[in-house]
N, C-alpha and C positions, 0 to 999 in steps of 0.2 A: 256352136254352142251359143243359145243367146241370152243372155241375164237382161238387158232392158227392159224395163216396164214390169217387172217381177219385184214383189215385196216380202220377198226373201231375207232372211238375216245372216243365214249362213248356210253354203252349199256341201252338201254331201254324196259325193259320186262313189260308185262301188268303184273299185280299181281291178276287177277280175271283170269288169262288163268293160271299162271304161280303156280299158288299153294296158293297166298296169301301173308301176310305179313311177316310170316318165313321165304317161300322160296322166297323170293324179298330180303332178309339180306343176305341169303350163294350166291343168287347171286352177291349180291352188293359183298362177300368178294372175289370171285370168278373174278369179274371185277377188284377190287381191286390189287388184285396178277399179274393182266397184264398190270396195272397201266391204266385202263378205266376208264373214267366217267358215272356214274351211273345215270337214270333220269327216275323212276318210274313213268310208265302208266298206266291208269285206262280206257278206249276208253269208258266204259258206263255208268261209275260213281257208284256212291255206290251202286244202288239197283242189279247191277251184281254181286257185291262182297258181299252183302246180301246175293243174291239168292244162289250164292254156296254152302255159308257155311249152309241154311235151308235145303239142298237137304240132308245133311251127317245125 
């Protein structure tokens, strides 16, 4: 993930594309360190973030 040289004010990653709800935290600390604001997306709602995790 690369934030440098982006004018960005605050990052918003799906967490059903993104890996989930762990990796939605290293990115929030990840945003954190570049002092972003964090606003977790979901675009299909739970039963996406279901279906992921039933496929593993």
């Amino acid at each position: 993930m690369k934030i440098t040289g982006v004018r960005a004010t605050w990052v918003q990653p799906d967490l059903a594309i993104a890996g989930g709800i762990s990796e939605g935290v290293r990115i929030g600390a990840i945003a954190s360190a570049f002092n972003l604001r964090l606003a977790p997306h979901l675009w299909s709602g739970a039963p996406a973030f279901v279906r992921r995790y039933a496929r593993e």
